[in-house]
N, C-alpha and C positions, 0 to 999 in steps of 0.2 A: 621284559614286562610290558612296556610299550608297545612291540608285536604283538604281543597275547590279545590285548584289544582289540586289534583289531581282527583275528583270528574268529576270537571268540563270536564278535559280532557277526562274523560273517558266519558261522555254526550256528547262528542265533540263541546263544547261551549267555545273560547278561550277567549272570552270579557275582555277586560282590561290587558290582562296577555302578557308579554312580551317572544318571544321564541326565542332562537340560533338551528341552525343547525347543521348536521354533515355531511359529505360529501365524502365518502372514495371511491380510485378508484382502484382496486387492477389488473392490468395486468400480467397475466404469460407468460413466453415461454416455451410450450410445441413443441416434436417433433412427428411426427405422427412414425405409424409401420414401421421399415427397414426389407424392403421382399428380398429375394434373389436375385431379377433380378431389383432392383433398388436399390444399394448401392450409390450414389448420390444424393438422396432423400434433399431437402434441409430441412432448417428452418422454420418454419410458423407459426405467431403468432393466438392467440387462445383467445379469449376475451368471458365469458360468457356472458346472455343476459343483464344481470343488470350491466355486467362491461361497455356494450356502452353508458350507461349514463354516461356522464362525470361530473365531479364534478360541472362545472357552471351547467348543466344540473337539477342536484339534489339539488344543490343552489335555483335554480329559481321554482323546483315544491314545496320544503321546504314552500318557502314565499309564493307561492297560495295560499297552502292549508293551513296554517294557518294564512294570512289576508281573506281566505273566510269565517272563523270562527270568524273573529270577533278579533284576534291575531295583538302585534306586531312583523315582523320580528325585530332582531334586531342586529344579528350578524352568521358566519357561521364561523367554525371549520374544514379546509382543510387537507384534508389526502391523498395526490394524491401518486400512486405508492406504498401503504401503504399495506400489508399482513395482516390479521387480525387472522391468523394461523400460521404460521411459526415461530417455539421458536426458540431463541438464547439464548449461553449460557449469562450467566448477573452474576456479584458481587453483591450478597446480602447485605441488609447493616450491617450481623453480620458477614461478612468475607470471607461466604462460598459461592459458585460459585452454580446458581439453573439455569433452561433453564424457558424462560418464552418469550411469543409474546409479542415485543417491539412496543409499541403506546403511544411516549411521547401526542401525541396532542388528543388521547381519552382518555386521563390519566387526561390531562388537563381538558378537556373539563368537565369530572365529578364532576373536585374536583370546578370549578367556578360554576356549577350548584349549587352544597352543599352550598356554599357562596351566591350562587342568584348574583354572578356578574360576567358580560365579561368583556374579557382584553379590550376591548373597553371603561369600564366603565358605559354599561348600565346594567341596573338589568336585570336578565334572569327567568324565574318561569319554562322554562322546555325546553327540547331538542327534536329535532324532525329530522328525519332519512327516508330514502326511505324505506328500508325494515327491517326484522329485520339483512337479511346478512349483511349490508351495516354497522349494528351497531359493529357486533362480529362474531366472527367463536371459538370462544377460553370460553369454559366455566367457565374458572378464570375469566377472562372479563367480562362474563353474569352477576356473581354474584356480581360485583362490581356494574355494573350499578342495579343491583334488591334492592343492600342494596341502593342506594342513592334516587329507589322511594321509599323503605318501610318504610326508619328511617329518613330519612331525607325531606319525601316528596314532591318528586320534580319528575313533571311528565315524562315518558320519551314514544316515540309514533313512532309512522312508517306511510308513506302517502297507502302503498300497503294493510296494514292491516293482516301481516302476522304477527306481534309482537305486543304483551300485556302482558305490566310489569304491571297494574292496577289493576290486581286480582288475586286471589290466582290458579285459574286455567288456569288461562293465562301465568302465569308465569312457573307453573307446564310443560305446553304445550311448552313455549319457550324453557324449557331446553333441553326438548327430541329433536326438531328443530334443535339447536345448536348441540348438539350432534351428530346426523347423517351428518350437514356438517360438521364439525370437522373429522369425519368419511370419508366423500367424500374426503376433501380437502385430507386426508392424501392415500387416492387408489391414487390421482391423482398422490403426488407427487411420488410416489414407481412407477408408471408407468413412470413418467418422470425419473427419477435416472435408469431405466433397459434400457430404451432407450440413455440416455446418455450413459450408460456403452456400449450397442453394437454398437453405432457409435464410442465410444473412442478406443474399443478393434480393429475395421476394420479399424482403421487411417482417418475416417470421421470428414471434418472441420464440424466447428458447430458454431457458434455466430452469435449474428449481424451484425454488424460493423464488416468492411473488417480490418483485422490487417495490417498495413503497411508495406510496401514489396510487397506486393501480391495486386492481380486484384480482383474485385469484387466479383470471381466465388473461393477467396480463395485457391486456387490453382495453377493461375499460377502467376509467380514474373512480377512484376511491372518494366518496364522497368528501369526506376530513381531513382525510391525508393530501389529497392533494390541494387543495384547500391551505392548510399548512404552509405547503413547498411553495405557491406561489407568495405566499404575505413573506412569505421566510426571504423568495427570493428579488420582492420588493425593499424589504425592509436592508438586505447588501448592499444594494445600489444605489440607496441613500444614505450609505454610510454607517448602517449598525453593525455590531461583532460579533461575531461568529459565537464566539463565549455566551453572549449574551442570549443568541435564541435556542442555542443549545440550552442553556439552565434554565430558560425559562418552560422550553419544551418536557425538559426534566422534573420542573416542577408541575405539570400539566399532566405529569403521568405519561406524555405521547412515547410510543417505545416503537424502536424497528420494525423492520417486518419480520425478524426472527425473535423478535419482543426484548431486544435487547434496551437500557438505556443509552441514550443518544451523548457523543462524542463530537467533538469537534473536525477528530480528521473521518470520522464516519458522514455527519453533512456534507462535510467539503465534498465525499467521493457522488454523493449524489447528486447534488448542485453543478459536477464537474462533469456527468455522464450525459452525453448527446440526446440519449432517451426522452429527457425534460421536454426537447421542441421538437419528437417524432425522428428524429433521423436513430438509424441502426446502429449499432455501437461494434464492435469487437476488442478483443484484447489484445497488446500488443505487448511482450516481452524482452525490455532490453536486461544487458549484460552489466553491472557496475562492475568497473576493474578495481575500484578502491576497497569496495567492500567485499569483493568475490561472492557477490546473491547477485538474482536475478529480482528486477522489477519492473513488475506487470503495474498495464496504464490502459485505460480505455480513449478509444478514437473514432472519429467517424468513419462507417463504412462507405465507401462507393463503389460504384459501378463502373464496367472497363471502359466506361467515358469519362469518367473522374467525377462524377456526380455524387451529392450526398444520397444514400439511399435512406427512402422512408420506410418508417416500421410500419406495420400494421395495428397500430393504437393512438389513444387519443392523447396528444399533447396537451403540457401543463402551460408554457412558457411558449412566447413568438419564437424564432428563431435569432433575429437581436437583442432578445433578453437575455437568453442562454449564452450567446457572444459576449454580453457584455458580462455575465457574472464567471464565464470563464478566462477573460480578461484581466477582472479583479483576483481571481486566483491566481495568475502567473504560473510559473516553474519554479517558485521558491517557496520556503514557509513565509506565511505572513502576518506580520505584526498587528498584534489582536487578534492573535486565531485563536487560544486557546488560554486555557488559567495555568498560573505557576505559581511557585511557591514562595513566591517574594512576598515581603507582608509591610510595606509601603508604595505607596502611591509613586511616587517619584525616581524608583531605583532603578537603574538601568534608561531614564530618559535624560537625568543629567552629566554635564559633562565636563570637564576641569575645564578653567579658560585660559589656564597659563601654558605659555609659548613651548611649545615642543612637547605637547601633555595628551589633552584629548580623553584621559583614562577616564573609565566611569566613575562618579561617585558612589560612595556608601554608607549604607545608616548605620552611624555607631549612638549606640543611647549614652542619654550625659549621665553626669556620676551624683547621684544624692545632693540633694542642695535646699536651704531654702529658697532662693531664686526660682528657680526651675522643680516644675510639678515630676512628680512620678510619671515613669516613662517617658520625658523628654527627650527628644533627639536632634543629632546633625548628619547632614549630610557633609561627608570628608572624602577628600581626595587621600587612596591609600597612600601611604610610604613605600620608599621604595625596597623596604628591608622585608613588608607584607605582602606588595603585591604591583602591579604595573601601575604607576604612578609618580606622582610627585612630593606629596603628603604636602602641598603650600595654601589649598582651597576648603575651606570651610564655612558652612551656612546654614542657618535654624531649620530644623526639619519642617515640625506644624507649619511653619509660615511658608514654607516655599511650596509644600503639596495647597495651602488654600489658593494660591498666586496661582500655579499649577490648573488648581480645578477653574478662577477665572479665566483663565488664556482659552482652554479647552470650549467652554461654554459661549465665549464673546465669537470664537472664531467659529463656531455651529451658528449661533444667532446668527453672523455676517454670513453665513453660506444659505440661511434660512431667507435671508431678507434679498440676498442674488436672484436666489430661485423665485420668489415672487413675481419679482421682473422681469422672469426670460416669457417670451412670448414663445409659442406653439413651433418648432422645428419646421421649417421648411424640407429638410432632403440633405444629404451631406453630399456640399459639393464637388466631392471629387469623387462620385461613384461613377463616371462616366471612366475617369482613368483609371480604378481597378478593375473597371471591366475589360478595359484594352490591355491592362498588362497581361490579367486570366487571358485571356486573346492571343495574344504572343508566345504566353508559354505554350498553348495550346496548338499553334503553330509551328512553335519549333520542336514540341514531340512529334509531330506528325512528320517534317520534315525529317528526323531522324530517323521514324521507322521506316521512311521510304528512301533511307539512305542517300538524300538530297547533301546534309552534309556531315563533315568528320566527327568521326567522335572528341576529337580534343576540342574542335569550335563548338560540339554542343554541349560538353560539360562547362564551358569556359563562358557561354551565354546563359545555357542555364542559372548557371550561381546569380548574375546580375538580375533575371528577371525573376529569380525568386525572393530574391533582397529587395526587389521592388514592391513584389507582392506582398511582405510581412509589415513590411513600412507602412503600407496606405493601410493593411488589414488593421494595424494597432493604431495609425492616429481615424479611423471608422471606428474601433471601438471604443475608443478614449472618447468621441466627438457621440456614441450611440451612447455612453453613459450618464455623460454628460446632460444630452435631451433628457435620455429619461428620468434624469434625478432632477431635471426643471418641470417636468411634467408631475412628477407625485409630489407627495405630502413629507416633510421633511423630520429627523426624527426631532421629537421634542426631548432636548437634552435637558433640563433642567428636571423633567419629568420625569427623563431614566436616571439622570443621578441620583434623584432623592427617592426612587422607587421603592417602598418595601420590600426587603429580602436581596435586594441588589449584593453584589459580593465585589469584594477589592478587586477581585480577578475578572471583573465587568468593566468598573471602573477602571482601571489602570488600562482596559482593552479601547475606550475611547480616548486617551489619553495615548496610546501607542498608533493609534490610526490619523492621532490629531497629528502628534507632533514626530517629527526625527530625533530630533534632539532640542535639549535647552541646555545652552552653553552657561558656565557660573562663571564670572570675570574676578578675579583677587583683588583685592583693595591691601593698599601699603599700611603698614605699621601706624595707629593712631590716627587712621581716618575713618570719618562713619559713611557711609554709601547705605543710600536706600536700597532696601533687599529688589524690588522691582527694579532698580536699574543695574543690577547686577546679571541679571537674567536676559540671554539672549533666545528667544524661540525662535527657532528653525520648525516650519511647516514641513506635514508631508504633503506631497502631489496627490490629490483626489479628485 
């Protein structure tokens, strides 16, 4: 019965046989030639002929042509926006890291054929496809779908007639096919990577989507928006929470350039892109071995002198402003970046003070009492039968989050009353030695390309004069933040804590940027301790 399918398909007699489709639509953006006398040149998108068929398109010619045969349609397999060439790297399932074209839903789609069922639930006897591009571009793919008509017999067919998996010289034929797109697809992309590279090298914007700040034409700033980005990326630097200009912008109605509402790790990514002080950006994709995904990061471009290249638009931010708020960002998450669902002030900032402990505290609410109001609470050190703790530390809630909001507020006034007194920066004195170190390095590439010395002495110098370099760059940024948070207007904390509409998840974000932790110290059986002297504050570095 299982031959008969495939028989049949290839008679083109569908009678009785039940079929799913596929339907894959793969759009590229490609840039045309950059000629000399048009560096301007925009973006244009590029659709081949079979990409104008849209998926419902190839949905609906699917089901023609196999209920004119006598077929039932019965389900379709959507792959819109889907590459059927383009490997990524992927975790293997023995460990090791291989690059392969990702097609969860052609993956699928094979292995419920092999079973004769849709996720639907109805039986399938074979799949059917516009062309054969529309099935594969990727020859590991070919031979997935070849082994599932040959051994599993299960028909697989094209409306245009350019694929045949049915016979042995059909099949012979589809590889060579495959092949040379495989071959196409990969001129096109080397031509699109050459022309990226020479609009990224000339400072040419380039995307879809206008990035915020800037006008349509990418280029020039956006009256509001950029406007915005600067207070936004003053208001960092003196120490406000990411949380906080996000909601406030949320509450402003301000929306993305795709009119989305604004997110915290959405600011961060703009705040964090080069573009802010003019220089070009590209993306760079590394490999996570933990997670098995790939994550993409933007960096500055340069030129084959190591230079930052400038874009072709008008800058929001100096170029030490942008250093320094990419500074305050780091390589981690960071505390007071975003809102969570903790629903006290204090949770996760206190910390048991008893010997060998360290665990967080937690709000457990007190139990009915006349003493103690509705909703009263403590902060307690778990036990150790609930959770990583000691269960020996326990402290008034209300009272430790107003203690809490004191500490927060004296130590913004004392950073308020510093800044008053720094007088106007002179120059950070050791820019003379990050230039020599940039010096050095720049020295000992050149001595290696001209093969002066070994490659183990210059990987072995290298590391040291790049360890130099990262050194003096972060204490310049530490010392360029520093100025400029002497030079503006400091936030007025008292003013954002009682703000109308402020949310706990604002609050608790100046309370996470203030402090690291506040240690609770135990007090023995039958002694009173002032709740303030109980409390040790550990500052963060700012």
């Amino acid at each position: 019965m299982a031959d008969d399918l495939v028989r049949q398909a290839h008679w083109g007699n569908l009678e009785g046989q039940n079929w799913a489709g596929l339907a894959r639509l793969s759009t590229e953006e490609t840039e045309g030639e950059i000629t000399s006398g048009d560096a301007s040149e925009m973006t244009s998108r590029f659709v081949t002929g079979r990409d104008i068929k849209s998926t419902e398109e190839q949905e609906k010619d699917g089901c023609r042509f196999v209920e004119d045969r006598g077929g039932q349609y019965v389900h379709t397999y959507m792959e819109p926006d889907t590459s059927a060439w383009k490997r990524r790297r992927v975790l293997l399932p023995d460990g090791s890291v291989g690059y392969r074209v990702v097609r969860p839903v052609f993956e699928g789609a094979l292995e419920d054929l092999k079973r004769g069922k849709a996720p639907n639930g109805e039986r399938i006897d074979g799949l059917i496809v516009y062309d054969i591009d529309r099935l594969t571009r990727d020859p590991r793919h070919l031979e997935d779908a070849i082994e599932t008509v040959e051994h599993y017999h299960r028909p697989i067919i094209d409306i245009t007639g350019t694929l045949d998996l049915l016979t042995d010289n059909g099949r012979a034929m589809a590889r060579v096919v495959v092949a040379m797109a495989n071959k196409q697809s990969a001129d096109t992309a080397r031509r699109v990577r050459r022309n990226h590279k020479a609009r990224r090298d000339r400072g040419i914007p380039v995307g879809g989507t206008r990035p915020f700040g800037w006008q349509e034409d990418k280029r020039t700033l956006h009256p509001t928006e950029s406007k915005h980005l600067r207070a936004a990326a003053e208001r960092l630097i003196m120490g406000a929470s990411w949380h906080t200009i996000v909601a406030e912008w949320n509450r402003m109605e301000i929306t993305t350039s795709r009119g989305n509402p604004w997110t915290w790790i959405a600011l961060r990514d703009v705040m964090r892109n080069p573009r802010l002080c003019g220089y070009r950006s590209h993306s760079v994709v590394e490999f996570d071995q933990e997670s098995g995904r790939e994550i993409r990061h933007m960096v500055i471009a340069r030129n084959d002198e190591g230079e930052p290249i400038k874009g072709q638009w008008e800058a929001i931010l100096q170029v030490a402003e942008w250093e320094t708020i990419d500074e305050i960002i780091g390589e981690g998450p960071m505390r007071g970046g975003g809102s969570n669902a903790r629903v006290y002030l204090s949770t996760g900032t206190l910390r048991c003070g008893k010997e060998d402990c360290a665990a967080p505290l937690r709000a457990m609410k007190a139990a009915p009492s006349r003493k103690k109001p509705e909703g009263y609470f403590y902060y307690c050190c778990p036990a150790k039968t609930t959770g990583r703790g000691c269960g020996g530390v326990k402290i008034p809630g209300p009272e430790t989050d107003e203690l809490i909001r004191k500490l927060v507020i004296a130590k913004y006034e004392e950073e308020a009353a510093e800044r008053e007194a720094v007088t106007a920066p002179q120059g950070w004195p050791k820019e003379a030695e990050l230039a020599n170190a940039r010096e050095d390095l720049d020295d000992l590439k050149q001595a290696r390309r001209a093969r002066q010395i070994s490659a183990e002495r210059y990987y072995a110098d290298l590391a040291e004069y790049e360890a130099d370099e990262r050194r003096l760059l972060k204490e310049r940024n530490a010392w360029q933040r520093r100025a400029l948070t002497g030079q503006g207007k400091p936030v007025d904390i008292v003013k954002e804590w009682y703000r109308d509409g402020i949310t706990l998840a604002e609050r608790r974000a100046y309370v996470e940027q203030t402090l690291t932790a506040v240690v609770v110290l135990p007090v023995g059986s039958g002694h009173r301790v002032p709740l303030r002297d109980r409390l040790v504050p550990l500052y963060a570095e700012r």
